[in-house]
Phi, psi and omega in degrees: 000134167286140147328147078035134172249352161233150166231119191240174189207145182287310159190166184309345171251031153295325191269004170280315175333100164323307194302325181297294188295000179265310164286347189287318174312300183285317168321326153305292175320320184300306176081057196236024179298156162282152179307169197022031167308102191261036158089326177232152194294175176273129186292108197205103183271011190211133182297345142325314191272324199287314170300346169268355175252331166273329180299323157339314156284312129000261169001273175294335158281325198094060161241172174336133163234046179268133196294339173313303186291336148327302205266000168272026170234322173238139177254115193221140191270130166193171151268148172254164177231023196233199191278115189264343193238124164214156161287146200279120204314337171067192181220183184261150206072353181271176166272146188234168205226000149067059174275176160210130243212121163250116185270115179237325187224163179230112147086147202232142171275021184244156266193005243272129222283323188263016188309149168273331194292059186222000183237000197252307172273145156230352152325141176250067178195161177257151198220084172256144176242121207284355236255063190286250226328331177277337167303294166288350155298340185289323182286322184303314178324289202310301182279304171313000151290167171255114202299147152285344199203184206259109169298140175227152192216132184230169168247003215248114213201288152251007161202173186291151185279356175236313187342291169242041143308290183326352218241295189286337169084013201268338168294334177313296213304302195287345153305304191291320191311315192265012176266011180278330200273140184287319228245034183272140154228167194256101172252127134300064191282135183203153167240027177265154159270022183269113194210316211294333175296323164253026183258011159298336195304145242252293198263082180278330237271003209250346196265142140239113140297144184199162183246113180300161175205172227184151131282185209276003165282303191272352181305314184293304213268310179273345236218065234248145183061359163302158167269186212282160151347282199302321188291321185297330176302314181278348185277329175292281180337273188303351167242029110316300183292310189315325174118340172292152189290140189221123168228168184240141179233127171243111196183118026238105155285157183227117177286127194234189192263355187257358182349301188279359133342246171312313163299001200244280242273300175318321177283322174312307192307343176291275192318355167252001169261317174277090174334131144331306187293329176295341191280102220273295189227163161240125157259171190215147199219104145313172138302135175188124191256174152261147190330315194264009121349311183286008202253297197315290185301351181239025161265318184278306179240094186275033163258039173281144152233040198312333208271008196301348188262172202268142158244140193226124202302159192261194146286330161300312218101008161230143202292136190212163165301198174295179162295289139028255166349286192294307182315326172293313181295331191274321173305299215300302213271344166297317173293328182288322181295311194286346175297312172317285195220094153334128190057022182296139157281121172234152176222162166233162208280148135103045214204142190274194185268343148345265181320307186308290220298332188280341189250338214220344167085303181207159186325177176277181165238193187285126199084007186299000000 
């Protein structure tokens, strides 16, 4: 993690938060304070003053002024008084996976070329909300409902689900919350090696920690302040041995001319680090955008070469590869896993039932 170039607050009874006093604590430790810091955050009640004051900073350095990039520089402490647990909006016309997603932090410090949030945010802040007893009460409500199927819950949404845990300490808290319910599970999506911190927790069997994943080609070239291949294999590898459930989402792949390659050889580098048995899902992804994305991302970064390939609006409303295309990548690396290890469950996100049947032999089942 980098410093900080601000630390702001919403108002001045933020610091009554145990969650307030937790990152201010870690950050100290981190030393991830900004230079000439004087101990208490800047009051700053309106998203105006806060974009004015960070373009402000901007400015006077040159740098990107886009607001995501903006806001992977100021850090601002607030409360929410609204709804922290929803379902995951899916998209229209895809098969969906009936997720349900607690938003704790807004805007991720990793840089990644095809984020959607660059099209999704306009806050200029990394925005964490402290006000965690209305949060897990909202989680508690959820789960103590009676499930139809096994609830699964996430953080990773509009930010990494790790990225700045050490700092919030929010993965611990919400694992012991959901370690009351048998029929709950717990996902960590994260594109960090950060696993050390939790891996004293008592009560795993309720966890998946899981990894976005990439091969080491496009990581390096899209995925920019993540960590390395090599580190997420090994970060899998230790909470794996640690007793934890563990999955890979290779989403959003991307098709290049070394495709069938590089990808079938990154899952072998899983499968030789990782127990199978240990492996919850694999999941599988295209690239697939909203439109005014592709302006953006090769205005912030124009050596991409995410667009080379032809695209077509889907029915959702995002620009996704051919049909082909995707149906091809998903057979190929479906086939490639069970051949590794026969009966991994893999499913893929965002996607119609066409491609399922043609890439996958068959429908999801319910709850996948």
């Amino acid at each position: 993690m980098k410093a900080f170039e601000r630390i702001t607050m919403s108002s001045p009874d933020i610091l009554k938060y145990p969650a307030a006093q937790r990152v201010l604590r870690n950050l100290e430790k981190y030393n991830l304070f900004p230079e000439n810091y004087e101990g208490v955050p800047d009051v700053v009640d309106t998203y105006e003053e806060g974009q004015r004051i960070t373009l402000e900073a901007v400015k006077r350095q040159g740098r990107d002024g886009h607001p995501v990039a903006l806001g992977k520089r100021i850090l601002h402490l607030t409360t929410q008084p609204g709804v922290f647990l929803k379902s995951c909006p899916g998209s229209n016309n895809m098969l969906c996976c009936h997720y349900h997603i607690v938003n704790m932090v807004s805007n991720c410090p990793f840089d990644c070329s095809y984020c959607y949030l660059q099209t999704y945010l306009n806050q200029p802040m990394t925005t964490i909300y402290v006000n965690e007893d209305d949060i897990f009460n909202q989680v508690r409500e959820i789960c103590a409902r009676p499930p139809v199927d096994q609830l699964r819950i996430g953080t990773g949404e509009i930010a990494d689900s790790l990225a700045l845990d050490p700092l919030t300490g929010f993965s611990e808290r919400l694992a012991e919350v959901m370690a009351e319910f048998p029929k709950v599970r717990l996902e960590l999506k994260t594109k960090s090696k950060n696993v050390e911190h939790l891996l004293h927790i008592p009560k795993k069997d309720h966890v998946i920690i899981s990894w976005s994943m990439n091969p080491p080609e496009v990581i390096n070239a899209e995925e920019h302040g993540t960590a390395r291949f090599e580190e997420r294999v090994a970060a899998a590898a230790l909470a794996a041995k640690a007793g934890f459930n563990i999955g890979f989402h290779f989403d959003p792949m991307i098709y290049r001319e070394d495709w069938e390659t590089i990808y079938p050889r990154a899952v072998d580098a899983i499968l030789d680090a990782v127990p199978a048995e240990k492996i919850h899902w694999i999941s599988l992804g295209a690239l697939r955008y909203q439109p005014q994305l592709k302006s953006i991302a090769l205005k912030r970064r124009p050596e991409t070469t995410l667009f080379l390939d032809e695209s077509v609006m889907g029915e959702d409303g995002k620009m996704r590869y051919l049909r082909q295309h995707r149906t091809e990548m998903f057979s190929k690396m479906n086939a490639h896993i069970q051949n590794r290890a026969p009966g991994l469950n893999t499913y893929l996100c965002m996607e119609t039932m066409p491609v399922w049947q043609n890439a996958m032999g068959k429908l999801p089942d319910r709850g996948f």
